[in-house]
LOLUMPA-824742 format. One record per atom (N, C-alpha, C, O): x, y, z; residue in three letters. Coordinates in nm, 2 decimals, m for minus. Layout:
residues N
+--------+--------+--------+-----+
|      u |      v |      w |   r |
+--------+--------+--------+-----+
|      X |      Y |      Z | ALA |
...
+--------+--------+--------+-----+
***
This chain:
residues 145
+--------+--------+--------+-----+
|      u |      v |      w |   r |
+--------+--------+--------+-----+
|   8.15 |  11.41 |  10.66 | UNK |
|   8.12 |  11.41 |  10.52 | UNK |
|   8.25 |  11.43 |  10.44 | UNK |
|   8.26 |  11.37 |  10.33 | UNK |
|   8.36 |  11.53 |  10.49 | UNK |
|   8.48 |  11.58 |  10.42 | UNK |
|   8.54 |  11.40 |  10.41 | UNK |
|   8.54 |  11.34 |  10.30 | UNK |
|   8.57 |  11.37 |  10.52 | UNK |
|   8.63 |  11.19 |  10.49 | UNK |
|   8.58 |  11.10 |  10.43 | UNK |
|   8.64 |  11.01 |  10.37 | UNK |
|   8.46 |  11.13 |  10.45 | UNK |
|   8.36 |  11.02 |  10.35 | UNK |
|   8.42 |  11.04 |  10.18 | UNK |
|   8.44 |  10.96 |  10.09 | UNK |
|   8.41 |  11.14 |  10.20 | UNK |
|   8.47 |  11.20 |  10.00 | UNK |
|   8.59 |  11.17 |   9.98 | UNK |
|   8.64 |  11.12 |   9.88 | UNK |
|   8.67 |  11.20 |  10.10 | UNK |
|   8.83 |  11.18 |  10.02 | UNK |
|   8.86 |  11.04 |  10.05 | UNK |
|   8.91 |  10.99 |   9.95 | UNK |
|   8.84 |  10.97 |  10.15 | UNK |
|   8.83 |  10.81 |  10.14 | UNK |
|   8.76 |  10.75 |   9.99 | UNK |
|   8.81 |  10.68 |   9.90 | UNK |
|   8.63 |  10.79 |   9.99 | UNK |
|   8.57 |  10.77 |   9.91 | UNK |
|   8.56 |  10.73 |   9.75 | UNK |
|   8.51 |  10.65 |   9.68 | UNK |
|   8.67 |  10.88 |   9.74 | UNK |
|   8.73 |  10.89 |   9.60 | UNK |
|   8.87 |  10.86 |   9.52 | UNK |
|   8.90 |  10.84 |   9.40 | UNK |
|   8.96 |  10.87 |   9.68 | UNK |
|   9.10 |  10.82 |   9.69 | UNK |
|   9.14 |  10.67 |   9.59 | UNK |
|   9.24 |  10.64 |   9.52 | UNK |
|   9.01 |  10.60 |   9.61 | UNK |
|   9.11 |  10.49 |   9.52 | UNK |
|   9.04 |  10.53 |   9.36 | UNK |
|   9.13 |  10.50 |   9.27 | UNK |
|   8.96 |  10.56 |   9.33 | UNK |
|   8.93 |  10.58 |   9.19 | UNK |
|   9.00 |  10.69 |   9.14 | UNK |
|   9.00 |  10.71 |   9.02 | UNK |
|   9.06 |  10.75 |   9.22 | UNK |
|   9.14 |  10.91 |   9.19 | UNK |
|   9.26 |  10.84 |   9.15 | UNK |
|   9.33 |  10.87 |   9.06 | UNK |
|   9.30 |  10.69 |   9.26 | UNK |
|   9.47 |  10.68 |   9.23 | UNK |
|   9.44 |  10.60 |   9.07 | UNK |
|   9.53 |  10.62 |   8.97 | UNK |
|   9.28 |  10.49 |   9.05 | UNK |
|   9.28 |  10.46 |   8.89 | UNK |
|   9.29 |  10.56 |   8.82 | UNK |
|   9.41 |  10.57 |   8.78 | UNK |
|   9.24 |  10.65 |   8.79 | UNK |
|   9.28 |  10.74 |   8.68 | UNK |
|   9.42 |  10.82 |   8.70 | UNK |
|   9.47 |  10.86 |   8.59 | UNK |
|   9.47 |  10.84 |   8.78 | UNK |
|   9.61 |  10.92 |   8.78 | UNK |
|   9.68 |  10.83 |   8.69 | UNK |
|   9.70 |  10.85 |   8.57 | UNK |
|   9.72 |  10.69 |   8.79 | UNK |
|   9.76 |  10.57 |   8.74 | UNK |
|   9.77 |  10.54 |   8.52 | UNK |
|   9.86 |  10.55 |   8.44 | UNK |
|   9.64 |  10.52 |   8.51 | UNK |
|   9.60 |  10.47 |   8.41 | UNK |
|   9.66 |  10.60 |   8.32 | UNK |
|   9.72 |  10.59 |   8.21 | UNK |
|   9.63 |  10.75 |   8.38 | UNK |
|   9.64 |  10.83 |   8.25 | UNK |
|   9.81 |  10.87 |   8.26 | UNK |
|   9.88 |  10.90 |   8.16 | UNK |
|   9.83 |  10.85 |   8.36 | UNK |
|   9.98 |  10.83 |   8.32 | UNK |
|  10.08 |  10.73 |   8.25 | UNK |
|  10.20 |  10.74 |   8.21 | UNK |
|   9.99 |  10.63 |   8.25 | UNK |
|  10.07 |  10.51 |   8.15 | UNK |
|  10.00 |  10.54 |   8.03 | UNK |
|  10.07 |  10.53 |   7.93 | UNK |
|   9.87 |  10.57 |   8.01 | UNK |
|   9.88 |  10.57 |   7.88 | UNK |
|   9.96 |  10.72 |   7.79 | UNK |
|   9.94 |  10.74 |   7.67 | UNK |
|  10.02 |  10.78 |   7.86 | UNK |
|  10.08 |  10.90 |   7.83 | UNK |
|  10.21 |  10.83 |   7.77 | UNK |
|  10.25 |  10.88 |   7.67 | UNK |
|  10.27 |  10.73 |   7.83 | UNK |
|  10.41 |  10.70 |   7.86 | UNK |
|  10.38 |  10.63 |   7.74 | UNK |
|  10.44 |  10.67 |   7.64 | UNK |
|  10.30 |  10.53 |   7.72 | UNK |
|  10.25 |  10.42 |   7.62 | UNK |
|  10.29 |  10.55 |   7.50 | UNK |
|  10.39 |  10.56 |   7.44 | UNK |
|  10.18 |  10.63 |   7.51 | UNK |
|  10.20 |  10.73 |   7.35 | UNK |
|  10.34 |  10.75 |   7.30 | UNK |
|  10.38 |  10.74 |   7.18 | UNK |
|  10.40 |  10.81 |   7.45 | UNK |
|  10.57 |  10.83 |   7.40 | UNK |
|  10.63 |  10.76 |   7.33 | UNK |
|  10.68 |  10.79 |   7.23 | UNK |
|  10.61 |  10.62 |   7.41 | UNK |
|  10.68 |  10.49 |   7.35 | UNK |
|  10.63 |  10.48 |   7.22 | UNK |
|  10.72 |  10.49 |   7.14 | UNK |
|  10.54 |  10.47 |   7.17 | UNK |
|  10.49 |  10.42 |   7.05 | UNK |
|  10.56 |  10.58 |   6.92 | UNK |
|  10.59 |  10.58 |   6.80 | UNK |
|  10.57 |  10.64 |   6.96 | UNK |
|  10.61 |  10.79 |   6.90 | UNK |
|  10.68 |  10.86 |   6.97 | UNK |
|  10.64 |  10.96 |   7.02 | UNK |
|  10.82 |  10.80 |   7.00 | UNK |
|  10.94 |  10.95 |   7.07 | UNK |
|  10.96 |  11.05 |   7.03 | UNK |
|  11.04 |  11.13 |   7.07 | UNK |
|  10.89 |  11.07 |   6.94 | UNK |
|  10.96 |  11.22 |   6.83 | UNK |
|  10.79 |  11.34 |   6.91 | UNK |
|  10.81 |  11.46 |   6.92 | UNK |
|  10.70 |  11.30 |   6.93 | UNK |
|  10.60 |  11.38 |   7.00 | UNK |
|  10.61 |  11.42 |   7.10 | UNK |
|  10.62 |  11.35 |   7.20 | UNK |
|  10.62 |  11.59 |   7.10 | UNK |
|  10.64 |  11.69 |   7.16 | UNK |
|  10.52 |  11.67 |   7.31 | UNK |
|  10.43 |  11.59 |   7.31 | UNK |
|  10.55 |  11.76 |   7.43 | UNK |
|  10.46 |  11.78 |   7.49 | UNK |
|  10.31 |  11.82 |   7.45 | UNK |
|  10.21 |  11.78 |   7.52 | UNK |
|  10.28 |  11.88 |   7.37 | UNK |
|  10.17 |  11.94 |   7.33 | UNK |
|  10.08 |  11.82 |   7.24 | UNK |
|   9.96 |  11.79 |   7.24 | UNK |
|  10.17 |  11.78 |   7.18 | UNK |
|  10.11 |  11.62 |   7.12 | UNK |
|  10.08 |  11.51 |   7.19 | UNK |
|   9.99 |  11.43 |   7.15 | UNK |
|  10.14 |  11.51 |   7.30 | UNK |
|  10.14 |  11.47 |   7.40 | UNK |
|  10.02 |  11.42 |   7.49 | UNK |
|   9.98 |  11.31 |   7.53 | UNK |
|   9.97 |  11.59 |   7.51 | UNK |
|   9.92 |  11.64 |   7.62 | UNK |
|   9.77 |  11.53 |   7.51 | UNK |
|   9.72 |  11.41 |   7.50 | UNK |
|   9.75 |  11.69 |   7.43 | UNK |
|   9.57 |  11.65 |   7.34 | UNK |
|   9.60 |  11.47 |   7.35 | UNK |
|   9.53 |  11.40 |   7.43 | UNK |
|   9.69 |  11.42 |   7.26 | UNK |
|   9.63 |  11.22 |   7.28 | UNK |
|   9.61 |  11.23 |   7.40 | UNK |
|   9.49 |  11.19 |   7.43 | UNK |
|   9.67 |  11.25 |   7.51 | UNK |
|   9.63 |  11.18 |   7.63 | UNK |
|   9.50 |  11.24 |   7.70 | UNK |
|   9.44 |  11.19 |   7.80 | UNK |
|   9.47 |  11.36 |   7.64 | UNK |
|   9.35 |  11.39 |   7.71 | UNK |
|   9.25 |  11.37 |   7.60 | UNK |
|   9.16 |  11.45 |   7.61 | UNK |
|   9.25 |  11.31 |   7.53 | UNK |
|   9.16 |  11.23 |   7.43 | UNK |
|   9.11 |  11.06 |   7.50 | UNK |
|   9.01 |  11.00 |   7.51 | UNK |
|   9.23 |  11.04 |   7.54 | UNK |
|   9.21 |  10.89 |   7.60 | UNK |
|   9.14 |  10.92 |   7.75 | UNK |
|   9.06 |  10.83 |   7.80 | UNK |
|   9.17 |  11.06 |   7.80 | UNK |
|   9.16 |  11.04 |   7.95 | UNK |
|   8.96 |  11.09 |   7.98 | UNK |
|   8.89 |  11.09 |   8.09 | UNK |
|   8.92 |  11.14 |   7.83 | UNK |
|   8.76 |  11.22 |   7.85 | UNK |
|   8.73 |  11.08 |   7.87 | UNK |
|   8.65 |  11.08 |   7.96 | UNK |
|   8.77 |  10.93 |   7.81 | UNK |
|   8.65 |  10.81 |   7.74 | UNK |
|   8.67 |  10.81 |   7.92 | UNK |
|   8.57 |  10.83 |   7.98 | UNK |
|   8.81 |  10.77 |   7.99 | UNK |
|   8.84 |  10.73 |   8.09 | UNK |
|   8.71 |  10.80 |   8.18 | UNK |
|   8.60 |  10.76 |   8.20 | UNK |
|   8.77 |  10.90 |   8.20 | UNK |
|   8.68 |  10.97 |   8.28 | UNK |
|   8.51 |  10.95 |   8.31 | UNK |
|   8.45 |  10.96 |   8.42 | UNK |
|   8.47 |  10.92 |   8.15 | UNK |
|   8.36 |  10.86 |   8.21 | UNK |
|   8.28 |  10.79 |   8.23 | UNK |
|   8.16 |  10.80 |   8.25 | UNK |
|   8.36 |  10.67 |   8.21 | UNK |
|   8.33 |  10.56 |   8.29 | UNK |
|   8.39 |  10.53 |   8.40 | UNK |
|   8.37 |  10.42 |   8.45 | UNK |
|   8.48 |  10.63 |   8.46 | UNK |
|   8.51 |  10.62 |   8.60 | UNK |
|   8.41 |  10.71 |   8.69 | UNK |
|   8.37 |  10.66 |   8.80 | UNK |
|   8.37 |  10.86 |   8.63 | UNK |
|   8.26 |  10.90 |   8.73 | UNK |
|   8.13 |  10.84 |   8.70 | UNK |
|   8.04 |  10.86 |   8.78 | UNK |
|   8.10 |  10.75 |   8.58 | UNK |
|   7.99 |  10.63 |   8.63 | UNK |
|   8.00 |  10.52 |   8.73 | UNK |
|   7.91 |  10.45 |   8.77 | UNK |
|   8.11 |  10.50 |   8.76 | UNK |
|   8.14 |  10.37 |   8.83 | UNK |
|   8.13 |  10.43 |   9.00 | UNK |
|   8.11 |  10.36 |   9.10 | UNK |
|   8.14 |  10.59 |   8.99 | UNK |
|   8.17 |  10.64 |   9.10 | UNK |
|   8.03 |  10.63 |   9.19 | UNK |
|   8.00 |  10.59 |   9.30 | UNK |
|   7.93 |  10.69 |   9.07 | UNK |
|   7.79 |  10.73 |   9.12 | UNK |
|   7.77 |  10.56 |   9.15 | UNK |
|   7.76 |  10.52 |   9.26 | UNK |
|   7.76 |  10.46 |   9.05 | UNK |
|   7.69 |  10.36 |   9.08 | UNK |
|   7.77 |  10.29 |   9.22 | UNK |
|   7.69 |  10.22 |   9.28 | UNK |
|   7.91 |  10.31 |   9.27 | UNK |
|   7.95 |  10.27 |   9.39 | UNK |
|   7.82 |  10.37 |   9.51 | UNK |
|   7.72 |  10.33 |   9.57 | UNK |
|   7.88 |  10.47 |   9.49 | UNK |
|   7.74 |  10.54 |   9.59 | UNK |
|   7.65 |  10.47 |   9.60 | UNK |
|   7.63 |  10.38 |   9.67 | UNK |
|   7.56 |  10.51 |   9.51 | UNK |
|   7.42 |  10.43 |   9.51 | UNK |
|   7.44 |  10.29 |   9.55 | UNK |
|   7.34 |  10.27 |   9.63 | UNK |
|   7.50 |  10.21 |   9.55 | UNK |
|   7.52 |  10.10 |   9.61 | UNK |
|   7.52 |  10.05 |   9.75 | UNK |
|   7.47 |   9.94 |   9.80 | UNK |
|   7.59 |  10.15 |   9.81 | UNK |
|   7.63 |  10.20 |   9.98 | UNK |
|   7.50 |  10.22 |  10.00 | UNK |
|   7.45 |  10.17 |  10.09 | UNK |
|   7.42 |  10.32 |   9.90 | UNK |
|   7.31 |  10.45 |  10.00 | UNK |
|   7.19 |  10.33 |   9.91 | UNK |
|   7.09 |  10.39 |   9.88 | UNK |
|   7.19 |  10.21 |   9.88 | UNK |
|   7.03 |  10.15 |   9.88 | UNK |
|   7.02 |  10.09 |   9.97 | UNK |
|   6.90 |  10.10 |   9.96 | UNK |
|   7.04 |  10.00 |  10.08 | UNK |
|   6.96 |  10.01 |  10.16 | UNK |
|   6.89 |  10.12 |  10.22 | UNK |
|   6.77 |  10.11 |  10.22 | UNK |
|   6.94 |  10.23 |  10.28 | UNK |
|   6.87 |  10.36 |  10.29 | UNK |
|   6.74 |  10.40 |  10.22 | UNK |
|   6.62 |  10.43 |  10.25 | UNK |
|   6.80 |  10.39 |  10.12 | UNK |
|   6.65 |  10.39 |   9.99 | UNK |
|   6.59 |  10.29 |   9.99 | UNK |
|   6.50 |  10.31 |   9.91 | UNK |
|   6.57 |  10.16 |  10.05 | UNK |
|   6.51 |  10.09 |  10.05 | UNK |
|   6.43 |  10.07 |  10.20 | UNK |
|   6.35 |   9.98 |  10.22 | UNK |
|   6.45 |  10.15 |  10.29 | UNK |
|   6.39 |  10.19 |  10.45 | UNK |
|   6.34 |  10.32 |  10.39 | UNK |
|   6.23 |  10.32 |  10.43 | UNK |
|   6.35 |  10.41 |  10.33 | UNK |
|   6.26 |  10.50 |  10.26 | UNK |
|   6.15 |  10.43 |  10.17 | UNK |
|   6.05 |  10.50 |  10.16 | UNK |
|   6.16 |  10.33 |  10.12 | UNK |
|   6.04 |  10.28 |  10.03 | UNK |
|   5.98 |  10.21 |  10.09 | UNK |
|   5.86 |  10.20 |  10.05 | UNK |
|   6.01 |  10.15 |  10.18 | UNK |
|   5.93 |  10.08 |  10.32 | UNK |
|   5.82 |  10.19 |  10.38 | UNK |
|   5.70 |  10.18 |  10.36 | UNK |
|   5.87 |  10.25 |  10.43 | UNK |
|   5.82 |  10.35 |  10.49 | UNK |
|   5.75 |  10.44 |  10.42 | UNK |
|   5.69 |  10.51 |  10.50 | UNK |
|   5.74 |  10.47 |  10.32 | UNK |
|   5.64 |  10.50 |  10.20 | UNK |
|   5.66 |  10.67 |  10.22 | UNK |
|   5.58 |  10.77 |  10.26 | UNK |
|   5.80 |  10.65 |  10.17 | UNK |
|   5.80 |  10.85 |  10.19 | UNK |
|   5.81 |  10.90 |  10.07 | UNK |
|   5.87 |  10.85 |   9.98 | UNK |
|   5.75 |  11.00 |  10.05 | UNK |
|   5.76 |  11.09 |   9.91 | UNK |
|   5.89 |  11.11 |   9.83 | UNK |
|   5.98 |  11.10 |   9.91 | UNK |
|   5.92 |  11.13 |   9.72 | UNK |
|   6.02 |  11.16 |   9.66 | UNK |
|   6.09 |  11.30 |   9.75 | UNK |
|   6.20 |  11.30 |   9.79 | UNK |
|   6.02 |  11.38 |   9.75 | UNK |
|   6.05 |  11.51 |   9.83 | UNK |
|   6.11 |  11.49 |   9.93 | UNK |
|   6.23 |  11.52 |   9.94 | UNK |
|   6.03 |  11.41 |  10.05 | UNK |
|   6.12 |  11.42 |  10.16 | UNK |
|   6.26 |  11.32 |  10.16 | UNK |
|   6.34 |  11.34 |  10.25 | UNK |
|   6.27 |  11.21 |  10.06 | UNK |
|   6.38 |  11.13 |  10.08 | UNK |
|   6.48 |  11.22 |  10.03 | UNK |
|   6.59 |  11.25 |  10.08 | UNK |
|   6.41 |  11.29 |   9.87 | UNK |
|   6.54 |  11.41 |   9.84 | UNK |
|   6.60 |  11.50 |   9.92 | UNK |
|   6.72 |  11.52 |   9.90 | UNK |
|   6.53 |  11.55 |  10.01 | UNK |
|   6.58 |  11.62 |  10.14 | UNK |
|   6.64 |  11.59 |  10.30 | UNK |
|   6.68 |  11.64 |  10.40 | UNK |
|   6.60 |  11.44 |  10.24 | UNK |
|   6.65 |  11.41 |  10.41 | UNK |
|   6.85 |  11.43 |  10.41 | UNK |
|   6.91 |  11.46 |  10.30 | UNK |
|   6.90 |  11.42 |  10.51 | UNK |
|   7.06 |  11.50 |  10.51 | UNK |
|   7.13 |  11.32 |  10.47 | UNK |
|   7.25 |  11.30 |  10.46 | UNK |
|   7.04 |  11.24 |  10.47 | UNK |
|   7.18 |  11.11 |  10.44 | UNK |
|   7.14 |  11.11 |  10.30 | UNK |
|   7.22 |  11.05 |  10.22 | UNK |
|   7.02 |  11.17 |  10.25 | UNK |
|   7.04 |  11.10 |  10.05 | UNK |
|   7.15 |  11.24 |  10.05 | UNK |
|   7.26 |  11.21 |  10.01 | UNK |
|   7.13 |  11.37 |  10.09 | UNK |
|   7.18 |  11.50 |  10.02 | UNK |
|   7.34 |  11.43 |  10.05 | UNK |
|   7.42 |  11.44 |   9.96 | UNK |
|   7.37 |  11.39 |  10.14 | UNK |
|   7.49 |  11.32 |  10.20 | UNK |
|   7.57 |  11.29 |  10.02 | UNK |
|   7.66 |  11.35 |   9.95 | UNK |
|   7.48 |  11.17 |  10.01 | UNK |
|   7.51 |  11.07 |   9.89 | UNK |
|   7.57 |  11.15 |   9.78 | UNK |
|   7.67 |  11.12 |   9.71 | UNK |
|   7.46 |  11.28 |   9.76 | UNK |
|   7.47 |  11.34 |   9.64 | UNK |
|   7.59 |  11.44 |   9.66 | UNK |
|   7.66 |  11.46 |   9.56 | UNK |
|   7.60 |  11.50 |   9.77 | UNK |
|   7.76 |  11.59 |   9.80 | UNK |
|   7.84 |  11.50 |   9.74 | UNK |
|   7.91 |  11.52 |   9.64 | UNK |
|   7.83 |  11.39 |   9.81 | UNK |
|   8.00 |  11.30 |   9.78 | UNK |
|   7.98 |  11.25 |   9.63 | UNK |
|   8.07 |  11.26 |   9.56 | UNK |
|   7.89 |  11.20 |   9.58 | UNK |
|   7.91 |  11.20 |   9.44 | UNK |
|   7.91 |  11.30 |   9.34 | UNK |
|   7.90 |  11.26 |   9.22 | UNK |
|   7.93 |  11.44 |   9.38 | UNK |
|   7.92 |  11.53 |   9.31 | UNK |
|   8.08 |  11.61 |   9.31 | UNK |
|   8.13 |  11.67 |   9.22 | UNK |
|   8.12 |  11.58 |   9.47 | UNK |
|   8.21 |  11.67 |   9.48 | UNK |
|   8.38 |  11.52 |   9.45 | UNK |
|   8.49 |  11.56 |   9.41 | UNK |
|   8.35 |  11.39 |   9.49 | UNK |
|   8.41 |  11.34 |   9.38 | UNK |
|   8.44 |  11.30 |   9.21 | UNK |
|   8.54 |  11.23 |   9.17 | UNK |
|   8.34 |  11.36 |   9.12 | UNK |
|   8.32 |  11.39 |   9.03 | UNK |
|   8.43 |  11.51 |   9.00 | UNK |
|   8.55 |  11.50 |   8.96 | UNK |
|   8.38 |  11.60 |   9.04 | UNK |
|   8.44 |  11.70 |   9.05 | UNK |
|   8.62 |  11.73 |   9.03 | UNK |
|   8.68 |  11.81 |   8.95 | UNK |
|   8.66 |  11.66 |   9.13 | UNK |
|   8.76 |  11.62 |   9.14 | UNK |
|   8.83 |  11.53 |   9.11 | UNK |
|   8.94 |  11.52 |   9.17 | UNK |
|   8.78 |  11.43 |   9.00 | UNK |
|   8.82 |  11.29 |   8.88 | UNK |
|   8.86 |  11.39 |   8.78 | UNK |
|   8.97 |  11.42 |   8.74 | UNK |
|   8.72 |  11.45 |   8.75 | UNK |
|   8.74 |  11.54 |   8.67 | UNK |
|   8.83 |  11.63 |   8.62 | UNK |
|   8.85 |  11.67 |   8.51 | UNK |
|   8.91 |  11.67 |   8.75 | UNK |
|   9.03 |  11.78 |   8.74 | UNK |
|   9.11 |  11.72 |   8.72 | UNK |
|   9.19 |  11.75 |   8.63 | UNK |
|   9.14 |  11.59 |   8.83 | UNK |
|   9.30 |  11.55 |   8.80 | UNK |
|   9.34 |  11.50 |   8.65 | UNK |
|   9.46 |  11.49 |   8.61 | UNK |
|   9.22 |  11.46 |   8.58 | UNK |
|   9.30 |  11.42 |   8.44 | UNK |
|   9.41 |  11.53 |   8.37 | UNK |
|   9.54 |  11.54 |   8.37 | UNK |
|   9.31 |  11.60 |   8.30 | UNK |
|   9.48 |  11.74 |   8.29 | UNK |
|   9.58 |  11.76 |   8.32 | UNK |
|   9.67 |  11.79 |   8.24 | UNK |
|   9.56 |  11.76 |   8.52 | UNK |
|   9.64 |  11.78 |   8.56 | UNK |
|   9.73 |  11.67 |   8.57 | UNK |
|   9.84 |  11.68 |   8.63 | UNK |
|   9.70 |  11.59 |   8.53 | UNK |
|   9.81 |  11.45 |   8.56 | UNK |
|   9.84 |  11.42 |   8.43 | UNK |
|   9.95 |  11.36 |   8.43 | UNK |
|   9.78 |  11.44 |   8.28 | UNK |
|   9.82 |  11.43 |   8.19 | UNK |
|   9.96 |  11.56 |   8.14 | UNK |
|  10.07 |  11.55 |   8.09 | UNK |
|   9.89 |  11.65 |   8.18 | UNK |
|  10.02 |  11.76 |   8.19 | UNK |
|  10.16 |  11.78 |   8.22 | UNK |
|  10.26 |  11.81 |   8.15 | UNK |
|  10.12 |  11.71 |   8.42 | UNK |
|  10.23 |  11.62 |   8.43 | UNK |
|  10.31 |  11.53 |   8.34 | UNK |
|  10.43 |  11.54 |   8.30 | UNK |
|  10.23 |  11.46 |   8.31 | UNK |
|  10.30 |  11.33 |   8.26 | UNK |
|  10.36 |  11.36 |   8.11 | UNK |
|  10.40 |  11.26 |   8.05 | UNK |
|  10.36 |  11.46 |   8.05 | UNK |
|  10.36 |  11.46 |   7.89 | UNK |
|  10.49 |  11.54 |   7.95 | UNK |
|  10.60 |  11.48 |   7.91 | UNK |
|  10.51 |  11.65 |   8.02 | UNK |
|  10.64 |  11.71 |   8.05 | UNK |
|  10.74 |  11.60 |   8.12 | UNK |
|  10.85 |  11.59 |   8.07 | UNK |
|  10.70 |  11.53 |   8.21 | UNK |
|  10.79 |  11.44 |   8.27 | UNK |
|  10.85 |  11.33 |   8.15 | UNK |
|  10.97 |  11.30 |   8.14 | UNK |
|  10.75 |  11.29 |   8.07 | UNK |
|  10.74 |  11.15 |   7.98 | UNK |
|  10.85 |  11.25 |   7.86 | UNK |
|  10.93 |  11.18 |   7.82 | UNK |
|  10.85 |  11.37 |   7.82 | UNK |
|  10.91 |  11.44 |   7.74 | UNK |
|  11.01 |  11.48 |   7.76 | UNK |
|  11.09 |  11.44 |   7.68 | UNK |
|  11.04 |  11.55 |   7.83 | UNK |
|  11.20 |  11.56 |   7.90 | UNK |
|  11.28 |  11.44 |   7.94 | UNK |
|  11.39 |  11.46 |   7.99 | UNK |
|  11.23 |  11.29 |   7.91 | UNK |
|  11.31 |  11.17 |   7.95 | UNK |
|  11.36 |  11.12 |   7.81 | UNK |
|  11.29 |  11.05 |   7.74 | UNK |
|  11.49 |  11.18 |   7.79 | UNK |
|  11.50 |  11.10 |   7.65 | UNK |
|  11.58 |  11.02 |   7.63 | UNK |
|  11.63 |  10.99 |   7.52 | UNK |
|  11.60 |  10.95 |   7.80 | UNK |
|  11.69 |  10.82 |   7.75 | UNK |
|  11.67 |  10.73 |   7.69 | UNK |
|  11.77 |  10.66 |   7.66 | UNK |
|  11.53 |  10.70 |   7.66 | UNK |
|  11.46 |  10.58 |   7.60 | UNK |
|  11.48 |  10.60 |   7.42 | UNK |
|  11.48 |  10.51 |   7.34 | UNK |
|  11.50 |  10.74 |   7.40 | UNK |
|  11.55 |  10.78 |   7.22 | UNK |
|  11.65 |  10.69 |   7.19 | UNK |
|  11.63 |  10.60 |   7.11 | UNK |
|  11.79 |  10.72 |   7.26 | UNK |
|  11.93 |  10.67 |   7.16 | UNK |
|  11.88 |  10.48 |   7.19 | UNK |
|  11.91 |  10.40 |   7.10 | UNK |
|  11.84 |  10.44 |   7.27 | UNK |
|  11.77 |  10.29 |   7.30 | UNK |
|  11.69 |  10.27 |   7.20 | UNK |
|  11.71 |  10.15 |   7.18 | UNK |
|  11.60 |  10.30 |   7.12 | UNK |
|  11.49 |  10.27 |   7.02 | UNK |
|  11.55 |  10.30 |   6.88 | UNK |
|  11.50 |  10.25 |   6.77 | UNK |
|  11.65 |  10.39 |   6.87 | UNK |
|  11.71 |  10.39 |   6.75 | UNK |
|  11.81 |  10.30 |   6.74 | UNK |
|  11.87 |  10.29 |   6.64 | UNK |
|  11.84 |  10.21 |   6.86 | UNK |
|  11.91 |  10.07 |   6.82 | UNK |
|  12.07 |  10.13 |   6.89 | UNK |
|  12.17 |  10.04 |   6.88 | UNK |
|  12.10 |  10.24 |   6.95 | UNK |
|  12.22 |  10.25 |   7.02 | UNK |
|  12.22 |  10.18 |   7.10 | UNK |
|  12.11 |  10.12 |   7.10 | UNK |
|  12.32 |  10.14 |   7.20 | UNK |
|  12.32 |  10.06 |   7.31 | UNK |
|  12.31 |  10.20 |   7.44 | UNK |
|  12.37 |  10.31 |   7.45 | UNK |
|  12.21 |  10.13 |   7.54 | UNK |
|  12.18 |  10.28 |   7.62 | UNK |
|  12.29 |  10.22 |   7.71 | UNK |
|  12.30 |  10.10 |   7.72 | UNK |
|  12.39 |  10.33 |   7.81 | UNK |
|  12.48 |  10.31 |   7.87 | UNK |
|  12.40 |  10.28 |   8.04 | UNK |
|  12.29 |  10.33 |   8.07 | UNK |
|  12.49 |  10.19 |   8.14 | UNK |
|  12.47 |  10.09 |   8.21 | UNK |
|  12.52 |  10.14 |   8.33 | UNK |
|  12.63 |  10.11 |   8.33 | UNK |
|  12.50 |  10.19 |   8.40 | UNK |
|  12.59 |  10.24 |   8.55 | UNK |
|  12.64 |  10.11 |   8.63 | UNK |
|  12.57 |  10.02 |   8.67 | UNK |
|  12.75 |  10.14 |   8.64 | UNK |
|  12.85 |  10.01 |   8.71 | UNK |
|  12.84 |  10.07 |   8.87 | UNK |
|  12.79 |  10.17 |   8.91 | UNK |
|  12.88 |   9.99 |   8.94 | UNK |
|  12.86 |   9.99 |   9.13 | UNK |
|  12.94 |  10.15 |   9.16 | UNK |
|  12.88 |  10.22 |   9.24 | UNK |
|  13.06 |  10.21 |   9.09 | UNK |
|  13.13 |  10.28 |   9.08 | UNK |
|  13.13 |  10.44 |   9.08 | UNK |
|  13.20 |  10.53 |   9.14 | UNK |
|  12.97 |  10.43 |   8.96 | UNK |
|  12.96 |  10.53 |   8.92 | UNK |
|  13.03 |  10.54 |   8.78 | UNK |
|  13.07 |  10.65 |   8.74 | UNK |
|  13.06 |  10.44 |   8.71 | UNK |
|  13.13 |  10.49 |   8.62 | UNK |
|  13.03 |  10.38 |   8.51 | UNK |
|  13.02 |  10.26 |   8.53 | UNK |
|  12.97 |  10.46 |   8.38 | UNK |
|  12.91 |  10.39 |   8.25 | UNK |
|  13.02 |  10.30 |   8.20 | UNK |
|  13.15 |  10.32 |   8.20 | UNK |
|  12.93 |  10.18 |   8.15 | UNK |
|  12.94 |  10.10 |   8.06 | UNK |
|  12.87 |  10.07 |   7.96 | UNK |
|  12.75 |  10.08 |   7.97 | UNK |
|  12.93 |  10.04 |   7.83 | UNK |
|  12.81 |   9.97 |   7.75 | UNK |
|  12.75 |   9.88 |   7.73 | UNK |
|  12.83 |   9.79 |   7.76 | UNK |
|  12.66 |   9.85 |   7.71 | UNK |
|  12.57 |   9.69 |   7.73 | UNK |
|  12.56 |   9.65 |   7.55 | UNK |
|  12.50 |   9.55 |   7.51 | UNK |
+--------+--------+--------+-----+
***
């Protein structure tokens, strides 16, 4: 069950890390003068819409996997009760709940990251105000471009 979840959720965990880290970087770019804290709120403004339409996409992958299952339960003409309780739907519902769970956290925490990392990089400033950014030669020694 533990692998089933972390396989499970690993690649939709890497879209949203992914995604809310560029759109962090995007904000910077569009506004270098915005602090971490300005930062942070846009991108976890962008990352609630994210979020959920990715833990919809999560449940509807489940459900996907687990209908045939539900469909040898409706064959078989079992009650809502017992399909609720049999251990492969509760299966279904752990791993959609406890990947949820865990979409859910890394946004913050990846937008957090990323507004300190994306904020502390200010070589992209003297470049956008039209300086020429300096070029590292084979040497170790700057040039200008």
């Amino acid at each position: 069950l533990l692998a089933g979840v972390i396989i499970g959720s690993l690649g939709v965990l890497d879209d949203v890390t992914v995604t809310q880290t560029s759109a962090v970087w995007e904000l910077h770019q569009a506004d270098p003068t915005m602090g971490v804290r300005r930062l942070y709120k846009a991108g976890i403004r962008i990352g609630r819409d994210h979020i959920a339409s990715v833990v919809n996409t999560l449940v509807l992958a489940y459900a996907g996997a687990a209908l045939p299952l539900l469909l040898l339960f409706s064959i078989a003409q079992s009650s809502v009760g017992v399909v609720a309780n049999s251990e492969l739907v509760a299966e279904e519902i752990v791993r959609t709940l406890v990947g949820s769970i865990g979409l859910v956290a890394s946004v913050p925490v990846t937008t957090v990251l990323a507004a300190l990392v994306v904020s502390a990089d200010r070589t992209g400033l003297g470049a956008e105000a039209g300086a020429p950014a300096p070029v590292r030669t084979g040497r170790g020694r700057r040039r200008k471009t």
